[in-house]
Every structure is written in structure tokens, then in C-alpha cells.
N, C-alpha and C positions, 0 to 999 in steps of 0.2 A: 439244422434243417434249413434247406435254403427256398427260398420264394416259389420255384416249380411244385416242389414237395409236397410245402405247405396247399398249393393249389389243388393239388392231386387228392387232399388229403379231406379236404374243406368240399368235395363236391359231392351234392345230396344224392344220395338212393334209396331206391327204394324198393322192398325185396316183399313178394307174396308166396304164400304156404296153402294152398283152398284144399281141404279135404273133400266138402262136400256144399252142395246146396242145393238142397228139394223144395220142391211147390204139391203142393194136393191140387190135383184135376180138378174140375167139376165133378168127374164121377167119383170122387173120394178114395182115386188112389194117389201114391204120393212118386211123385218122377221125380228119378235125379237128372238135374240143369247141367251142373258141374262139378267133375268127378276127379279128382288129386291133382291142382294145376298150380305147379311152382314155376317162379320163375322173380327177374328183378330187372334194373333199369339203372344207371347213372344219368345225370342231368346231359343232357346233347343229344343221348341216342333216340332212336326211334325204333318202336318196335310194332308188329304185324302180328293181329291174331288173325289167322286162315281156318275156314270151315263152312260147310253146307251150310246152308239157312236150318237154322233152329238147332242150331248145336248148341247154345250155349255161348255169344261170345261177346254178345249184348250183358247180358247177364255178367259174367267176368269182368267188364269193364265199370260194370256198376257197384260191383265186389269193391272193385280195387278204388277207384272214387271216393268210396263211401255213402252212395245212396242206396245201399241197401243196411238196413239195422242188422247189428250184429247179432241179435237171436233168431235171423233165417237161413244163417249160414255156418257152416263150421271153418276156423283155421286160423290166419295169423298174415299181419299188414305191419310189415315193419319199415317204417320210416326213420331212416340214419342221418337226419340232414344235420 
């Protein structure tokens, strides 16, 4: 395996699986934020969440961060670095 390879080989990702993530209202019902959103990233790229105001995309990026606890959400944050 030669130096390029090895680079190719060595650079972090990181892949998301979100089933779901709800909040209860005020008025005690329970809305879903964010509804089956995969997707992943290697180090360099950039990527664009696009959507109305109040979709959910603030939220997704707090998913994937880690500022939100894992018992408010359902799914899977896999980091390969």
C-alpha cells in the first residue's frame, strides 16, 4: 500500500442514521423535529442542510454534534476516524 492509499484510507468520517426526534408542546402533544435523516461526510467536504425555517435543521445539527442526549432521540452517529 503506498502513501496516497494509506492517506485515502486514514481520513475521518463520519456517517448519521436519525430515525427520529420528538419534543412534547406545551400543549402535551408530542411533534416529530426529525424524521429518518441519513447521511455522512469525510474530512474536507462540506455539506448544506436546506429547508423552511422550523424544519428541523438546527436540531439535526445538534443531533450530530452531540448536544443533544441520547434518550431524546432515536438512531446512530458513527464516527470512523
Amino acid at each position: 500500500m503506498d502513501l496516497e492509499e494509506q492517506k485515502k484510507e486514514s481520513v475521518p468520517r463520519i456517517a448519521w442514521s436519525i430515525s427520529k426526534y420528538e419534543v412534547v408542546t406545551p400543549n402535551k402533544t408530542v411533534k416529530r423535529i426529525v424524521d429518518g435523516v441519513d447521511g455522512g461526510c469525510e474530512a474536507g467536504e462540506m455539506k448544506m442542510i436546506l429547508g423552511p425555517s422550523g424544519r428541523g435543521q438546527t436540531s439535526l445539527l445538534s443531533i450530530i454534534a452531540g448536544y443533544l442526549p441520547r434518550a431524546h432521540w432515536g438512531g446512530v452517529i458513527l464516527d470512523a476516524c
